[in-house]
C-alpha positions in Angstrom: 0.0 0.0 0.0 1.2 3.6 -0.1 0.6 6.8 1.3 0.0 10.1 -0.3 -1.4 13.8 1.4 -4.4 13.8 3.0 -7.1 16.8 3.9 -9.4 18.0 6.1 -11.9 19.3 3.4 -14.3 21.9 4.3 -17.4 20.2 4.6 -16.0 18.6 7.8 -14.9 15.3 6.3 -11.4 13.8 7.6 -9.1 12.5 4.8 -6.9 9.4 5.7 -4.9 7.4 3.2 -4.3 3.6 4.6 -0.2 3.5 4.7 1.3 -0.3 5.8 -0.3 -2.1 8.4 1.5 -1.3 12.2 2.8 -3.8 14.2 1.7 -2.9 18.0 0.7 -6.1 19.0 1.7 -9.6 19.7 -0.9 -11.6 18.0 -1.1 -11.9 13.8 -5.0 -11.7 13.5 -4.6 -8.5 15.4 -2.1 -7.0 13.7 -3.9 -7.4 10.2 -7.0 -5.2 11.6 -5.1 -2.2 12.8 -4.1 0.3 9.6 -1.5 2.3 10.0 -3.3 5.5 8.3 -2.6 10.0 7.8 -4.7 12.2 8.3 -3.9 15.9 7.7 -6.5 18.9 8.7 -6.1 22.6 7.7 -4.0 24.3 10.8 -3.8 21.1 12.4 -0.4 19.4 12.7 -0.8 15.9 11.0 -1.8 12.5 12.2 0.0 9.4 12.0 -2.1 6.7 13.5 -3.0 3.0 13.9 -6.8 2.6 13.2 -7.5 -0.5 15.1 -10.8 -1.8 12.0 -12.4 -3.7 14.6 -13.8 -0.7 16.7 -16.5 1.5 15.9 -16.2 3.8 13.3 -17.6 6.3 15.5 -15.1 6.0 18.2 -12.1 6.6 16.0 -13.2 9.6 14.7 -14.0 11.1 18.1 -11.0 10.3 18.8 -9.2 12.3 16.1 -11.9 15.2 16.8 -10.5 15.5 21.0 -7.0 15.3 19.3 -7.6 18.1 17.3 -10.1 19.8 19.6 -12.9 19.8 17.3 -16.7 20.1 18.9 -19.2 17.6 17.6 -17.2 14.5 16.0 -20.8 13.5 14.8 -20.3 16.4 12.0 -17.4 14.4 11.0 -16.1 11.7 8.2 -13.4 10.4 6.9 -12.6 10.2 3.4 -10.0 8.8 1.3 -8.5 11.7 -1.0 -7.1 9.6 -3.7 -7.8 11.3 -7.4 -9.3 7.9 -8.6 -10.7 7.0 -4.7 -12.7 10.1 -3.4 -15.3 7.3 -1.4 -16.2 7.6 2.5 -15.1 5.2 5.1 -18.1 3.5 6.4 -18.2 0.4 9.3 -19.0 -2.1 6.3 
C-alpha cells in the first residue's frame, strides 16, 4: 500500500490514506486489523495513527476530533483523498 497527502476538506470530512499495516501487537489476526493511516486537517499538525478496524467507526473519529479539539465528532467523516478514490469510510 502507499501513502499520499491527505485533507481535512471543508465540509467537515477527515481525509486518511491507509499506509502499511502497524505492528503494536503480539498476535497476527490482530495486527492485520489495525491500519497504520494520515490524516492531515487545515492548521492542524498531522496525524500518523494506527486505526485498530475492529472498533467503531464512531469512536475513532471522536477520537481524532478530542486530538484536534474539534466540537461535535458527529459532524465528521473520513474520506480517502485519492484522485481515482474520493469514497467515505463506512463500518462495512
Amino acid at each position: 500500500m502507499s501513502q499520499s497527502d491527505l485533507s481535512l476538506r471543508t465540509t467537515k470530512v477527515l481525509s486518511p490514506n491507509r499506509a502499511s499495516t502497524l505492528s503494536t501487537t503480539s498476535s497476527r489476526s490482530q495486527q492485520d486489523n489495525v491500519k497504520k493511516i494520515a490524516i492531515t486537517a487545515d492548521g492542524k499538525l498531522p496525524l500518523l495513527r494506527g486505526i485498530d478496524q475492529n472498533r467503531p467507526l464512531a469512536a475513532i473519529i471522536q477520537d481524532i476530533a478530542s486530538e484536534w479539539d474539534l466540537a461535535n465528532a458527529a459532524d465528521y467523516a473520513l474520506q480517502f483523498t485519492e484522485p481515482n478514490r474520493q469514497v467515505y469510510i463506512t463500518e462495512r
